[in-house]
C-alpha positions as CSV (number, residue, x, y, z in Angstrom):
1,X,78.2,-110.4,55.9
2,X,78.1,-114.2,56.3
3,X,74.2,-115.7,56.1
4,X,73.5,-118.0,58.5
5,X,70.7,-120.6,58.9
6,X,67.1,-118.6,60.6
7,X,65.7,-121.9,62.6
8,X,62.0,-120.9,63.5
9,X,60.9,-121.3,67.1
10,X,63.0,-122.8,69.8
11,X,60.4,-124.3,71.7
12,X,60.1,-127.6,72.0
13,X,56.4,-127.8,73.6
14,X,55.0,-125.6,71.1
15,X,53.8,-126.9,67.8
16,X,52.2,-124.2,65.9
17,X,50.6,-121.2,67.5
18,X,49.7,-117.4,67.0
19,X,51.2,-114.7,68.8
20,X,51.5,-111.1,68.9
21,X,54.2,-108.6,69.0
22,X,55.3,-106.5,71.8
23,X,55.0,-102.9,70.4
24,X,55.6,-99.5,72.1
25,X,56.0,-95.8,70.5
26,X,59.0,-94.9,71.1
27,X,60.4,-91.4,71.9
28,X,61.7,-89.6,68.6
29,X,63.6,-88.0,70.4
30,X,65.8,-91.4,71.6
31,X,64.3,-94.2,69.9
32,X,67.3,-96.4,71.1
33,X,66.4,-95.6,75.1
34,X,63.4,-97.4,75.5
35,X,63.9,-100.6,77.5
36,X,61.4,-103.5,77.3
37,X,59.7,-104.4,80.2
38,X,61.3,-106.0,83.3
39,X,61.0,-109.5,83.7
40,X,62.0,-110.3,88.0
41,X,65.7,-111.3,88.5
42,X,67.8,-113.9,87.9
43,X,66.9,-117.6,88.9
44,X,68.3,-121.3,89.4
45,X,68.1,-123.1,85.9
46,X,65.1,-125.5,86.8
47,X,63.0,-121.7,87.6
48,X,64.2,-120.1,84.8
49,X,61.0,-120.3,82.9
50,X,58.7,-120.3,86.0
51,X,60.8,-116.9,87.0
52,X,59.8,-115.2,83.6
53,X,56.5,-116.0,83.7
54,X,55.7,-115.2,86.8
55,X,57.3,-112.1,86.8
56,X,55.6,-110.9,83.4
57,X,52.1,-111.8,85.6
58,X,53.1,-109.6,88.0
59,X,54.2,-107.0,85.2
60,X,50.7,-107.4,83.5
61,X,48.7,-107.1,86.5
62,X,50.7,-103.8,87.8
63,X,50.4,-102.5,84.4
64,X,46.3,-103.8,84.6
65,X,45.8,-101.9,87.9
66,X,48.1,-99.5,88.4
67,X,48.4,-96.2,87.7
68,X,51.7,-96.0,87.4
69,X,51.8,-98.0,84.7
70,X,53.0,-96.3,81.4
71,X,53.5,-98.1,78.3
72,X,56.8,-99.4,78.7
73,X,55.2,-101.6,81.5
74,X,52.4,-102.3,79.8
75,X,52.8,-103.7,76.6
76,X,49.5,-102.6,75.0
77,X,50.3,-98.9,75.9
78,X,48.3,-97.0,78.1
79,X,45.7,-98.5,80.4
80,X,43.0,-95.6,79.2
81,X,43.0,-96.1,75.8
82,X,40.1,-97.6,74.0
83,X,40.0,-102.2,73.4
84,X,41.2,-102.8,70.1
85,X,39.7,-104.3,67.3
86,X,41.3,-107.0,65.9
87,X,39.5,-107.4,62.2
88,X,42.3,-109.1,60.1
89,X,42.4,-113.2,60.8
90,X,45.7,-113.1,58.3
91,X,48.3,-111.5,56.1
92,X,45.8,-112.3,53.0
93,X,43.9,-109.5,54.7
94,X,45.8,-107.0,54.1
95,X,46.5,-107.7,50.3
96,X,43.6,-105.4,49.2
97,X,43.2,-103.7,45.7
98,X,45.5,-100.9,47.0
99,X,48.2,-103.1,48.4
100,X,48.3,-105.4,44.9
101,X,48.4,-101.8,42.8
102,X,52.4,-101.4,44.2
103,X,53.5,-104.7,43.1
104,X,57.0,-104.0,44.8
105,X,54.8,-104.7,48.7
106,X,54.2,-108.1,47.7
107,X,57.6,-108.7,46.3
108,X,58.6,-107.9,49.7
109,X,56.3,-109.6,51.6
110,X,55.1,-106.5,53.3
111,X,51.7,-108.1,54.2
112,X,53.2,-110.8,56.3
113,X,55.2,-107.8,57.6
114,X,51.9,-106.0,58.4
115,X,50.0,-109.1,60.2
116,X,53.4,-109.8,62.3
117,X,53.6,-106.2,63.3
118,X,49.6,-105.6,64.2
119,X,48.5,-109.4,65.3
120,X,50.3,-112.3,64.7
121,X,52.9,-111.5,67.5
122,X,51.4,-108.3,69.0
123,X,49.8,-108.5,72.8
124,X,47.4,-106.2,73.9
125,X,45.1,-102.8,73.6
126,X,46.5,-100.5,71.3
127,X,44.9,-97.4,68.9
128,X,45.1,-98.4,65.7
129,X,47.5,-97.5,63.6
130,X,50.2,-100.2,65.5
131,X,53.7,-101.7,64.9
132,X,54.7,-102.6,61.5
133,X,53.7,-99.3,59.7
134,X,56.0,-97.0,60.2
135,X,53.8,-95.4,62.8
136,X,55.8,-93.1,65.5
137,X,59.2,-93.0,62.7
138,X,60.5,-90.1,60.9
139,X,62.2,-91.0,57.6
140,X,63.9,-88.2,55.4
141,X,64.2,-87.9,51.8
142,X,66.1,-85.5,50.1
143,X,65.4,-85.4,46.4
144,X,63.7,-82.8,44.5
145,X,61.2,-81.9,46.7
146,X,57.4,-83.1,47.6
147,X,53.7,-82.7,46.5
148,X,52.3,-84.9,49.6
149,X,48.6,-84.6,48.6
150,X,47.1,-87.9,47.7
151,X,45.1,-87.6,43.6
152,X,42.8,-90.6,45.0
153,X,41.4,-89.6,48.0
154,X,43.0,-85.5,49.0
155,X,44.6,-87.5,52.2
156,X,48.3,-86.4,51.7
157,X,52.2,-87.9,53.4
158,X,52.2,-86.7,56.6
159,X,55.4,-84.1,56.8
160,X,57.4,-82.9,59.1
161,X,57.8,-79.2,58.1
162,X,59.3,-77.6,60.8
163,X,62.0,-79.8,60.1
164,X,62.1,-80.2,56.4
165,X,64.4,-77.6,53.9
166,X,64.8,-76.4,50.8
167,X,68.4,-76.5,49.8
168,X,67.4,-74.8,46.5
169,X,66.1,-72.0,47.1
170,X,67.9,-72.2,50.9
171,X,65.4,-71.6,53.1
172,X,63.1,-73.7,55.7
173,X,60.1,-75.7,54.9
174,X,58.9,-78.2,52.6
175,X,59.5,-77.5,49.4
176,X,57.1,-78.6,46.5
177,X,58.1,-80.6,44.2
178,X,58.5,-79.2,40.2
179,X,60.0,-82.5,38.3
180,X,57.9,-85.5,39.9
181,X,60.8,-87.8,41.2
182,X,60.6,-86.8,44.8
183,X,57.0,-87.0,45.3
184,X,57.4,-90.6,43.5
185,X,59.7,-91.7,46.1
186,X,57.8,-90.7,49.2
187,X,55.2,-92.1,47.8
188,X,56.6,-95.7,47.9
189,X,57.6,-94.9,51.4
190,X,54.7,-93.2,53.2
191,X,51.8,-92.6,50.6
192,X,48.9,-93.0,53.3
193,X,46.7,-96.1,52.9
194,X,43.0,-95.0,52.3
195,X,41.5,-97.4,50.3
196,X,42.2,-96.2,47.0
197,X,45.1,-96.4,44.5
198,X,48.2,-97.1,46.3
199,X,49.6,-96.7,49.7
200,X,53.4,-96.8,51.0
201,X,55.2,-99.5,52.7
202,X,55.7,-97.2,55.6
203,X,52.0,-96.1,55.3
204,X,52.3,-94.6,58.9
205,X,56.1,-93.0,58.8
206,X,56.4,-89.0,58.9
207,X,58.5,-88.1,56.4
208,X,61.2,-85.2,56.5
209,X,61.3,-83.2,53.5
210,X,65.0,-82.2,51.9
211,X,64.9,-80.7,48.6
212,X,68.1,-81.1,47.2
213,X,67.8,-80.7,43.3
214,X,65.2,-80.5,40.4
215,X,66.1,-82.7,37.5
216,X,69.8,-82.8,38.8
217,X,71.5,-82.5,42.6
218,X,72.8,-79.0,43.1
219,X,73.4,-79.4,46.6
220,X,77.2,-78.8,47.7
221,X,79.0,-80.5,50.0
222,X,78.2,-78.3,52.7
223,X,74.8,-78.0,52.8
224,X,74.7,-82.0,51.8
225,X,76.8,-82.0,55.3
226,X,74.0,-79.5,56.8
227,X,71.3,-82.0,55.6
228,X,72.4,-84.7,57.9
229,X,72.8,-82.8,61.2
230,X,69.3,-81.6,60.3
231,X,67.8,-85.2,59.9
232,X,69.8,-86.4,63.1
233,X,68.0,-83.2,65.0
234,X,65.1,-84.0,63.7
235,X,65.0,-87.6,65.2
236,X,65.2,-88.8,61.5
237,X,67.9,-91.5,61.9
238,X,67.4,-93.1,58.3
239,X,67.4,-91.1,55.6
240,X,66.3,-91.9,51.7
241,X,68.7,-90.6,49.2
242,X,67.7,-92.2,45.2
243,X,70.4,-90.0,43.2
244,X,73.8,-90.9,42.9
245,X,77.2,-90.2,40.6
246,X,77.1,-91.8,37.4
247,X,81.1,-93.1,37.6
248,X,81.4,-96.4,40.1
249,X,83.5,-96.0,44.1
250,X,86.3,-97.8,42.1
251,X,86.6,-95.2,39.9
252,X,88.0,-92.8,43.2
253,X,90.7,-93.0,45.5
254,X,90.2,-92.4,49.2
255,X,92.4,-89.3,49.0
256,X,90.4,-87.3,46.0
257,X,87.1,-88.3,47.6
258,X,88.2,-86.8,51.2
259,X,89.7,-84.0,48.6
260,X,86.7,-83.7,47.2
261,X,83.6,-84.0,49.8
262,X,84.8,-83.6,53.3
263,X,82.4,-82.1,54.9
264,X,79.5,-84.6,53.8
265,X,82.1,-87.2,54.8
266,X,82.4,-86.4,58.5
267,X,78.6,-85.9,58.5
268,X,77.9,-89.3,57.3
269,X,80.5,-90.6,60.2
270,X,78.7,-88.6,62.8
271,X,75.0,-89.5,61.7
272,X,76.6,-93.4,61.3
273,X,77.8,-92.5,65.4
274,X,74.5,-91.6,66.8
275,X,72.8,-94.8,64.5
276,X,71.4,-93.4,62.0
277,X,71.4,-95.5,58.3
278,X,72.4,-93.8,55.2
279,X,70.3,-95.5,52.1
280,X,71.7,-94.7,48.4
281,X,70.2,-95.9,45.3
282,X,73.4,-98.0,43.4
283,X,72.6,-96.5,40.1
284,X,71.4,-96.9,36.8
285,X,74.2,-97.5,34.4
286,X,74.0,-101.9,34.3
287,X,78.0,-101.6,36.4
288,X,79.4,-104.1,38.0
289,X,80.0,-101.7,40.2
290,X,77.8,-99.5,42.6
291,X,78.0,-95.7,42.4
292,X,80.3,-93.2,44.2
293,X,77.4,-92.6,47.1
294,X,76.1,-96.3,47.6
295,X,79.9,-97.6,47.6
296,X,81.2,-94.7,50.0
297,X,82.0,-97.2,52.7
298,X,84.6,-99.0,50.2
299,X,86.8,-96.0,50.8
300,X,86.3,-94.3,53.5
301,X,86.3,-95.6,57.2
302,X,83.8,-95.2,60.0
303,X,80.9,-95.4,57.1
304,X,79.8,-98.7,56.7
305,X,77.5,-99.9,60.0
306,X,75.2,-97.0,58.9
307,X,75.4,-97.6,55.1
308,X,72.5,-99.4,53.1
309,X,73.0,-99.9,49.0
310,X,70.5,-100.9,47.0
311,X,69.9,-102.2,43.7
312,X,66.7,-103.1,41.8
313,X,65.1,-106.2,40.5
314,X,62.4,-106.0,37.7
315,X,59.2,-107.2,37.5
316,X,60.5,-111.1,37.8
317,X,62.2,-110.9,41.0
318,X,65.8,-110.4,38.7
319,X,67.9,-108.1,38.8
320,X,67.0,-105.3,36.5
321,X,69.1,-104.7,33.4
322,X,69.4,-101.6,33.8
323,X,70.9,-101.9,37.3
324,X,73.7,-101.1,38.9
325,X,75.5,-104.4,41.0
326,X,76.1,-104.7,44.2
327,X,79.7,-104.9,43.4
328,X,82.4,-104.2,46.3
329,X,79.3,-103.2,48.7
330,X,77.8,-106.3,48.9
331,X,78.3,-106.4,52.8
332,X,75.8,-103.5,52.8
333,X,73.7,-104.0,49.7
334,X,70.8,-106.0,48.8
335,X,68.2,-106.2,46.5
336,X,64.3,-104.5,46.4
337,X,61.8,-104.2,43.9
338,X,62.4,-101.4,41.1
339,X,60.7,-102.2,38.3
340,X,61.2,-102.8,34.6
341,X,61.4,-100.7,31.9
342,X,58.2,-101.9,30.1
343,X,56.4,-101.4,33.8
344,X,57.8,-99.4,36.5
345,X,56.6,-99.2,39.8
346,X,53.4,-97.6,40.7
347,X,53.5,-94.7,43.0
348,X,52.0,-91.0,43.5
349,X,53.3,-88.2,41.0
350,X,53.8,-84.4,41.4
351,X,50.6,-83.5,39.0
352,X,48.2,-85.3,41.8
353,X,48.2,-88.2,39.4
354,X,49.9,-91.4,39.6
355,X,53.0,-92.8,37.7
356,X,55.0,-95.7,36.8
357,X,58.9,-95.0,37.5
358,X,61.8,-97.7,37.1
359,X,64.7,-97.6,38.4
360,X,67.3,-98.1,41.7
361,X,65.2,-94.8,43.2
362,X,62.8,-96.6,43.5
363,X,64.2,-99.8,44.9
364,X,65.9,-97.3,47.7
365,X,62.7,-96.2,49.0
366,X,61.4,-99.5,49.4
367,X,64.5,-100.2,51.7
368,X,63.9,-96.8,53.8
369,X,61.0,-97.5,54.5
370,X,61.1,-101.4,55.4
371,X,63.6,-100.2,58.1
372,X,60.9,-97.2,59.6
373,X,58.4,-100.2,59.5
374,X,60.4,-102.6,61.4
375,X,61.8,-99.7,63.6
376,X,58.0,-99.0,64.5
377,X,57.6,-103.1,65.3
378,X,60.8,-103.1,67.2
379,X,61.5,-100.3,69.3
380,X,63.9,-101.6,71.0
381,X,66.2,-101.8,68.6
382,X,68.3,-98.9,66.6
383,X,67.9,-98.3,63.0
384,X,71.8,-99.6,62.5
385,X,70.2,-102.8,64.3
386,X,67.2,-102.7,62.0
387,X,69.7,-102.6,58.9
388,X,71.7,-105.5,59.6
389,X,68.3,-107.4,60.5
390,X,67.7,-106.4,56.9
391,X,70.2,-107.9,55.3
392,X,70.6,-110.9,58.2
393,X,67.5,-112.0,56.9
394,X,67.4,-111.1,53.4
395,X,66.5,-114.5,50.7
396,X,69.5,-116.0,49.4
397,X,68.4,-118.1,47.8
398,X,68.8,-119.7,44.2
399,X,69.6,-116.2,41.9
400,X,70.0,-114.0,44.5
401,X,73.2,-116.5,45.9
402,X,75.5,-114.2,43.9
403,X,76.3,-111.8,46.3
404,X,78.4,-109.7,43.4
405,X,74.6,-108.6,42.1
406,X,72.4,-109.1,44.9
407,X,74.8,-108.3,48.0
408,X,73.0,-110.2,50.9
409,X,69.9,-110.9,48.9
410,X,66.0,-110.0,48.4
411,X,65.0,-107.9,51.0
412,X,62.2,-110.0,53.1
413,X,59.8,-108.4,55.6
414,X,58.4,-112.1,56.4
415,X,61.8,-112.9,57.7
416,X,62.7,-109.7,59.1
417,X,59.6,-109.3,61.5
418,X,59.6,-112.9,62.5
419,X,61.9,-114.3,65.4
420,X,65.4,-115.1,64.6
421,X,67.7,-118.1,65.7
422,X,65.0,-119.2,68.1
423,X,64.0,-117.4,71.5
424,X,65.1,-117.0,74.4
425,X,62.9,-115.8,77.8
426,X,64.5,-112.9,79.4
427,X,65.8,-113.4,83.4
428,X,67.2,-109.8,84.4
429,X,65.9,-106.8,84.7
430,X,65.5,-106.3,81.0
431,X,65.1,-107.7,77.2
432,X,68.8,-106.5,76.8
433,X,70.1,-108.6,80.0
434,X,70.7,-112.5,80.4
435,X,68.2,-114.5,78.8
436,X,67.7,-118.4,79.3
437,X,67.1,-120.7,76.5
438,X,63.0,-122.6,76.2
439,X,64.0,-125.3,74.5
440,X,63.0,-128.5,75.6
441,X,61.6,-126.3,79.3
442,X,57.5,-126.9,79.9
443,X,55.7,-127.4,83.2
444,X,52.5,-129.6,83.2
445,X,49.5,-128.8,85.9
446,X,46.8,-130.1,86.8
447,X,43.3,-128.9,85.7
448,X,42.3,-125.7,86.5
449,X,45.8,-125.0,88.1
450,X,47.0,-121.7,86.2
451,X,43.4,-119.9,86.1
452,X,44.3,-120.4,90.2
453,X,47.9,-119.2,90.1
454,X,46.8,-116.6,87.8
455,X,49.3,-117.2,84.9
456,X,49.0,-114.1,82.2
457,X,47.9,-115.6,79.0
458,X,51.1,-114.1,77.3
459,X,54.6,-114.2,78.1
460,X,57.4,-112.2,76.7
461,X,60.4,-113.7,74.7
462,X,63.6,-112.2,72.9
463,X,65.1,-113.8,69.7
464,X,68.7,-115.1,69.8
465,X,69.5,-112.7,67.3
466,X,69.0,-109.0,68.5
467,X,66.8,-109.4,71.5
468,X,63.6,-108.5,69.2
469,X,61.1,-108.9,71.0
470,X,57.8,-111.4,70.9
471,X,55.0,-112.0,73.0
472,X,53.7,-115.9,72.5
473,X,50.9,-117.5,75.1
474,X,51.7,-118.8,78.1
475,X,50.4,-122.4,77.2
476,X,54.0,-122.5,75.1
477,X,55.5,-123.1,78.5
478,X,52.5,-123.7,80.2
479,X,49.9,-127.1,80.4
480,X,46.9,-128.4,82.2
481,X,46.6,-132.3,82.0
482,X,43.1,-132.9,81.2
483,X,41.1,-134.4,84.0
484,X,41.7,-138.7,84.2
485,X,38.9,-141.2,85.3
486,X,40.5,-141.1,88.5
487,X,40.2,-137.8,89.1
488,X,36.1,-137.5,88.0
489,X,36.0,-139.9,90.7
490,X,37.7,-138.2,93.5
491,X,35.4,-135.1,92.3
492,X,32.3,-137.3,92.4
493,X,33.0,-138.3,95.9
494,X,33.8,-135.1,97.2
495,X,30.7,-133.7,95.5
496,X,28.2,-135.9,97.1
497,X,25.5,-134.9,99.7
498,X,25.9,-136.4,102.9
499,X,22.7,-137.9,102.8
500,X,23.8,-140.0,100.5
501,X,26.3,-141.6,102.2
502,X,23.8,-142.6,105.2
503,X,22.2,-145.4,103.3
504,X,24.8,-147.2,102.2
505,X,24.9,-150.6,104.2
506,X,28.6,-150.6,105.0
507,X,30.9,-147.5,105.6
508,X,32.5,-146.8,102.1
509,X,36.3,-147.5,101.6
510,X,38.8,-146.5,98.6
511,X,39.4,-149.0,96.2
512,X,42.8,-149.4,94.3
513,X,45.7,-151.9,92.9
514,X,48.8,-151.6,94.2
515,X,51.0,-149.2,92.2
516,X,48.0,-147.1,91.2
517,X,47.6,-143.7,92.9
């Protein structure tokens, strides 16, 4: 994947400004099927703008007074629920004692994540949690099992159970964890935030328990292949897997690993077909080449818009020495936070304690669970779009250049939940249909003028990139020209009694230079 240039906004009236997200729940069940709200029908280029607003008005004011409205029309969700209260003024804000104990969330910019996702471009009443969590997204992770209670506090991961299983012992549920590395790695994806120790970058998510292992995988193929139809059932379309083959993708041909795993293969194909994302760890054994899993796509076909490798960077922001490269995946690789040997990453453990683990599991979860946050900030949007927004965005900067160890990069929640290639305001019937451009568009009124029109103080846009979508004010588009001398005049006269005008020795008369009106 080539990395193109991110401009920030495309609008040429608008200097700096705050805005919030639009964010909806969306449907487990088909998180892709939700539509954004409709924005009036096409228009002549010189409405274009003038069409969008006006039409989100109308939107807003249905959505305000009717009841009708449901929370696809009205972008703050339902009309009935209790006013929100905004009490974070910026990212710094969230970077409390139990966000700084996971060093990996600042690494990753997760904060500016949060603040995009609950105010910065969020519009609207909403229950708290909101968009930019994980909140409403099932994630599963099949490891070796999960002890969900939180040592701090007794709050635990929220599970789903009914969905979860126990390829062990074969049987339904969610199975507890007897070796530690499961409960590590939901942890780092959905440990709940509570004020105390450490909570997940996901904090919000619901997590989907496959035990596949203890201190080794002894899934087979077949149930490996169950696994996924499970998660897709479940409405968990990304799925965490930190355990991998030892021996690199190179080391295979595409007839011994068709030989050799064909059921998991036309699994993963089918998952991949209904959008769900496959993460794999890339290994700990310092390659130049990922591992069987995270390379899969190298081989086989039909793998690869679902696919997400990841390797891990220490403690500096470098890759880790005791990573695996990106290699041959670097199209679907980048790079997340894993720790170094001498520190690991802090997360919860299967005693009820807390740990510090290194290693590329750890760097996968960080991944699964940045693309159930952004899933939750843009519904919209599938989780195969979320990926490539992922790695669209990723920093390429400086060291992480070479795409042979850091595929498309750092992984960059900043970038990710902010608007890409500039915006566009949408002029169909939906987010997904035509779209005109803002740059350079603005309409200038007098004073007073858009209280009168009633003009919504928000408007809703759609980056150039994916149709994301953003709610920024109105007064983007939208200005009132200060009232001139002139004008205080013409207000003065019209404001004066009638009584006064009855002493004045001569009838009064307007006064003005030609060319002046």
């Amino acid at each position: 994947m080539r990395r193109k240039t991110i401009t920030a906004l495309a609008l040429a009236i608008a200097g700096c400004f705050a805005a919030r997200a639009f964010a909806a729940e969306a449907s487990p069940e088909s998180p892709e099927a939700r539509e954004l709200p409709a924005l009036g029908s096409p228009a002549p280029t010189a409405a274009l703008i003038a069409a969008g607003v006006a039409a989100a008005a109308a939107l807003a004011s249905r959505a305000r007074g009717g009841a009708a409205a449901d929370s696809a029309g009205d972008p703050g969700g339902a009309s009935s629920l209790p006013p929100r209260t905004l009490s974070y003024t910026s990212a710094a804000d969230f970077r409390t004692d139990e966000f700084l104990a996971q060093p990996g969330l600042s690494m990753v910019k997760a904060d500016r994540l949060y603040y995009h996702g609950h105010y910065r471009w969020y519009r609207g009443d909403a229950p708290d949690p909101a968009a930019g969590t994980g909140v409403g997204v099932k994630i599963a992770v099949a490891d070796t099992g999960i002890n969900p209670q939180k040592g701090a506090t007794g709050a635990a991961i929220v599970i789903d159970v009914a969905a979860s299983y126990d390829y062990v012992r074969n049987r339904p549920g969610s199975a507890a964890d007897d070796y530690g590395h499961g409960t590590h790695v939901a942890g780092i994806i959905a440990a709940p935030k509570t004020g105390a120790a450490m909570h997940g970058l996901a904090y919000n998510a619901t997590i989907v328990n496959f035990k596949v292992g203890d201190a080794v995988v002894t899934a087979s193929d077949a149930q490996l292949a169950d696994l996924l139809g499970r998660a897709a059932a479940a409405g968990a379309m990304i799925i965490n897997n930190s355990w991998g083959s030892p021996a690199a993708i190179t080391s295979y041909s595409t007839e011994a690993l068709m030989a050799d795993m064909p059921r998991m293969i036309e699994a993963s194909r089918a998952y991949v077909a209904k959008s769900g994302v496959v993460v794999f760890a890339a290994g700990n054994d310092a390659r130049a080449q990922p591992s069987l899993q995270a390379g899969l796509p190298h081989r086989i076909t039909g793998l690869e818009p679902g696919w997400l490798a990841v390797v891990a960077v220490d403690g500096s922001g470098r890759l880790a020495g005791y990573s695996n490269r990106c290699g041959v995946a670097a199209a679907w690789c980048l790079a997340a936070p894993g720790g170094s040997a001498e520190g690991g990453i802090y997360s919860m453990h299967n005693n009820g304690d807390y740990a510090q683990l290194a290693g590329t599991s750890m760097a996968a979860p960080h991944a699964a669970a940045a693309l159930g946050a952004l899933k939750s900030m843009f519904p919209n949007l599938s989780a195969l779009q979320i990926r490539d927004r992922l790695l669209y965005t990723a920093n390429r900067s400086g060291p992480y250049a070479d795409a042979s160890a850091y595929g498309q990069g750092l992984m960059d929640l900043d970038a990710a939940s902010s608007p890409v290639g500039g915006v566009a305001v949408p002029t169909g019937t939906s987010a997904s249909g035509p779209t005109a451009s803002v740059a350079g568009s603005g309409i200038r009124f007098q004073s007073g003028a858009l209280r009168a029109v009633g003009v919504q103080p928000w408007v809703l846009v759609v980056d150039n990139f994916q149709r994301a979508p953003f709610w920024v004010p109105a007064e983007t588009f939208f200005r009132e020209t200060p009232p001139q001398l002139i004008e205080r005049q013409w207000a003065s006269l019209r404001s004066a009694p009638r009584s006064a005008a009855r002493g004045l020795a001569s009838p009064l008369s307007f006064s003005h230079s030609p060319g002046h009106h």
